[in-house]
Wavefront OBJ file of the C-alpha trace (Angstrom):
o trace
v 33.428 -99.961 36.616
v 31.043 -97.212 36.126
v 27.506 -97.724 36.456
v 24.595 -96.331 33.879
v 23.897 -93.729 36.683
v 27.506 -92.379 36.843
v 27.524 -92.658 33.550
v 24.137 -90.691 32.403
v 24.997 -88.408 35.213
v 28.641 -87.453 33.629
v 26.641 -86.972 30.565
v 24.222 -84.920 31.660
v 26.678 -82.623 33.616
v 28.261 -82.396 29.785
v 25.830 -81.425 28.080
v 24.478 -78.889 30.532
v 27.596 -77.333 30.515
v 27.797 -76.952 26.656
v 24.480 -75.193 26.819
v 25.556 -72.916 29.656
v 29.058 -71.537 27.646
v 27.034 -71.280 24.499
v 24.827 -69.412 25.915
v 27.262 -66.944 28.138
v 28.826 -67.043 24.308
v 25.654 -65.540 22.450
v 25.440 -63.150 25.256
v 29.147 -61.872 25.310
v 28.214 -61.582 21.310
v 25.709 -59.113 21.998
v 27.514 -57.217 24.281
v 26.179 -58.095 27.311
v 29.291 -60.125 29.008
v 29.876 -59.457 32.570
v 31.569 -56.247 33.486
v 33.426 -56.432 36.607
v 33.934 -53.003 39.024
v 37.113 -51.657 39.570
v 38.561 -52.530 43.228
v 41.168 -52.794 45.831
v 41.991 -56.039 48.089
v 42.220 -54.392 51.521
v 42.981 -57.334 53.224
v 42.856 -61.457 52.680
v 43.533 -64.727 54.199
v 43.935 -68.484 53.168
v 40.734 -68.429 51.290
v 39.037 -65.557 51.463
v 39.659 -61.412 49.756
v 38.501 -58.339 51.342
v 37.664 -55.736 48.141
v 36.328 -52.561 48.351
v 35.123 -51.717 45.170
v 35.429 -47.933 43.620
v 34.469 -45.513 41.048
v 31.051 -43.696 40.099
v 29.276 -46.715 40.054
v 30.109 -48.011 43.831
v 27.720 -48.744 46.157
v 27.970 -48.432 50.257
v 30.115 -50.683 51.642
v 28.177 -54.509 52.409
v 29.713 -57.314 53.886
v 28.190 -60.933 52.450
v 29.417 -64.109 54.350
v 28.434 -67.932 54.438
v 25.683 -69.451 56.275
v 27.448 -71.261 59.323
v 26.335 -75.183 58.136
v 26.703 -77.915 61.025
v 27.192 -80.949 60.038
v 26.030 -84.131 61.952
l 1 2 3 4 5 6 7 8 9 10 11 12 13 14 15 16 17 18 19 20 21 22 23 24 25 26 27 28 29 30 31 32 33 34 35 36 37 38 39 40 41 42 43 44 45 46 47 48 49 50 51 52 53 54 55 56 57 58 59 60 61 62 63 64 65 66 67 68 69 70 71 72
């Protein structure tokens, strides 16, 4: 049985995310929805995608990974 925690928590998490599409909704409205840059896979694995991104608006090259977390 759920307690009021789960349960105000669930809710919360709902209405949050309402909020969050209505506003990525206004903003795709006005023109301003995410654009994303044209690119290649150059290589991949299990869970992960190598892209090098091209055109006029490309950037150098930058490689971003995860923090190494240790858990005790």
């Amino acid at each position: 049985m759920p307690t009021f925690m789960d349960t105000f928590s669930a809710a919360h998490f709902a209405i949050s995310d309402r909020l969050r599409r209505a506003q990525a909704n206004a903003l795709d409205l006005l023109g301003l929805a995410p654009q994303e840059t044209d690119f290649e896979v150059i290589s991949s694995g299990p869970h992960w995608r190598l892209r090098r991104y091209v055109g006029p608006e490309a950037a150098p090259p930058l490689l971003i990974g995860p923090a190494p977390i240790h858990h005790i």
